[in-house]
N, C-alpha and C positions, 0 to 999 in steps of 0.2 A: 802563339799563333793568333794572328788579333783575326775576325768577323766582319766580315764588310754589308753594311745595310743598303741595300739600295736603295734609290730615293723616291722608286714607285711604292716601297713598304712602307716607307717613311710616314710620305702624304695617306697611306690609309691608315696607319696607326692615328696618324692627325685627325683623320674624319670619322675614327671608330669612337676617340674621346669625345668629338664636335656633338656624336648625333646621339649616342648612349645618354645623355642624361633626357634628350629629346623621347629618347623612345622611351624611358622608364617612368617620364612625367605622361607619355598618352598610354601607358599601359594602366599604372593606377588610376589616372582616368576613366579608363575604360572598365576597370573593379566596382569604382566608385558607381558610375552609371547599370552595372550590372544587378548591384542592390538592391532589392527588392524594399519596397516603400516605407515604411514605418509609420504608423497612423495612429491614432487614437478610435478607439470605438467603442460605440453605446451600449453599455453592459447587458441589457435585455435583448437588441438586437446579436451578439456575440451568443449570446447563452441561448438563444432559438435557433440560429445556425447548428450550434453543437448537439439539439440536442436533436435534429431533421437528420443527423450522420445515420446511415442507417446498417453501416458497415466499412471498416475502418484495418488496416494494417499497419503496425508500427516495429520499424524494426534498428536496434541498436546497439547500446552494450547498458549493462549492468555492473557495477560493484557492492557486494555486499560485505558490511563489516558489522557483526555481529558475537554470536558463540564461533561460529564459519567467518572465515574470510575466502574473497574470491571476488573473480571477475569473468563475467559471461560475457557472449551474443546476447542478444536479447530479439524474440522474438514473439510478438503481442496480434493477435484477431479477433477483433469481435464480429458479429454478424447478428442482429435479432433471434436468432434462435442460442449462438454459443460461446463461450470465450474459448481461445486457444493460446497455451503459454508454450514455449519453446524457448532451453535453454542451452546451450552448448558452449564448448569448449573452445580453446582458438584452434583448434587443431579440429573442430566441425564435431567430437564425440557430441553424445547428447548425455547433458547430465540432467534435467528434468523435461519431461513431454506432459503438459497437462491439457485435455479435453475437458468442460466445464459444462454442462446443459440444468436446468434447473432440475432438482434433487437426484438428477445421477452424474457422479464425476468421476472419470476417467486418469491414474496417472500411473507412469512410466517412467521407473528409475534409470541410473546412470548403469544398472547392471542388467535392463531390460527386461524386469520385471513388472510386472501390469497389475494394478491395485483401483480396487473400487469402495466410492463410498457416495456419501450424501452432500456433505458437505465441503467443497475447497478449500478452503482456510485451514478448516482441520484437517483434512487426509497430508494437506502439503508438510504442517506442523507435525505433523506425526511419524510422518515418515522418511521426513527430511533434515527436521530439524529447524528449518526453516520459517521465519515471522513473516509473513504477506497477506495483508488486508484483500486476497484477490475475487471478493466478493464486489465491493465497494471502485478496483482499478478499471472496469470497463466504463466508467466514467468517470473517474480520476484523472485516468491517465491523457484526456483530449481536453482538461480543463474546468470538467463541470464537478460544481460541487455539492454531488448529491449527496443527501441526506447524512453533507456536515453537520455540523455541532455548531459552530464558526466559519466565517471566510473573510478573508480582505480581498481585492482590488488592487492593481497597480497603477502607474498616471497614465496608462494607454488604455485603461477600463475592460483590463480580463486579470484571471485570475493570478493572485499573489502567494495566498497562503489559505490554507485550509485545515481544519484540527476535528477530532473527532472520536472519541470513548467508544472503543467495542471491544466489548467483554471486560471492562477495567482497567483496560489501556489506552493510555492515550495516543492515538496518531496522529503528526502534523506531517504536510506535504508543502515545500516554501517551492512557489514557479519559478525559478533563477532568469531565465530565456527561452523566447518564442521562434517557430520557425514561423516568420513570412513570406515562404514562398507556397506555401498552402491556402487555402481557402473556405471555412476561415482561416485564420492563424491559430498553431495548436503548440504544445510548450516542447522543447527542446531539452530543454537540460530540469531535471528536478531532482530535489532529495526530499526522499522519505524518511522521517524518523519514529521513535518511541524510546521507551525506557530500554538501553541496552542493546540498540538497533540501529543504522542507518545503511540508507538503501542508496547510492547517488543511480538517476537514471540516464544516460544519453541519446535521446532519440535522432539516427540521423535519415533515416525516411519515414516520409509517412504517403499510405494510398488509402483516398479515401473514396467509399460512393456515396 
């Protein structure tokens, strides 16, 4: 049984070929222009932006490959008075809940059990297993490189790399990419390393005030 075309299908099969490449050139077009700027900027003026944030939300995923492997949500707040770490599952469980105030800190295992101590670093280490500099991440993590050891610069004049000795260990932090569509512009993709450890971060919001 042969199919017969008609020749009003015909002529739009013709103008569906004509105008498709049309549409798909003002579509990436239209990508291209949605771009948010890419600029160069002045390290001190970048680094005073950062450090005027006076509360910040960052939310993404995590991989870590260590003693543990695994992949979170990731979920980061600072505020002048606290840090807040939030980890969960894809499935929304929460596998670590950390409240952080200066000498009291609050955390919350994956089995809902509640733990206090003094210090962040250590209670996480200790009870989790877990290597996280999260003394030093509430300004790591937007860029600034407080009270490194070392830092580089990229050709857009924020931060590159960052390293830093605490407790005996070395940590370095390399900025991979930035998101631009914030203000200022604050780093996107990072990995954390150390001896025995790497952290890769992905930030894909950030709310800042």
């Amino acid at each position: 049984m042969m199919l017969s075309i008609r020749p009003a299908v015909v002529k739009t099969c013709r103008l569906v070929r004509k105008t498709a490449p049309i549409a798909l050139c003002l579509s990436l077009l239209a990508g291209c222009v949605s771009q948010p700027e890419h600029t160069r900027t002045n390290w001190d003026t970048h680094q005073q932006a950062l450090s005027q944030l006076s509360s910040y939300q960052a939310k993404g995923k995590m991989g870590y490959k260590g003693d543990q492997r695994f992949g979170a949500n990731l979920l980061w707040e600072t505020t002048s008075s606290h840090d807040h770490l939030l980890l969960t599952n894809f499935l929304g469980s929460t596998l670590l809940r950390l409240d952080a105030r200066p000498g009291q800190v609050t955390l919350v295992n994956n089995e809902g059990k509640t733990f206090r101590g003094a210090d962040a670093t250590q209670l996480v280490g200790e009870l989790t297993g877990l290597r996280l500099p999260i003394d030093q991440m509430r300004d790591w993590l937007i860029g600034l490189p407080t009270a490194a050891d070392t830092f580089q610069l990229n050709a857009d004049g924020r931060l590159s790399y960052l390293a830093k000795d605490i407790n005996g260990k070395l940590w370095q932090l390399d900025y991979n990419e930035y998101d631009y569509t914030t203000t200022p512009a604050l780093p996107k993709r990072m990995v954390l390393s150390s001896v025995g450890v790497s952290i890769t971060l992905v930030i894909h919001n950030w709310s800042i005030n």
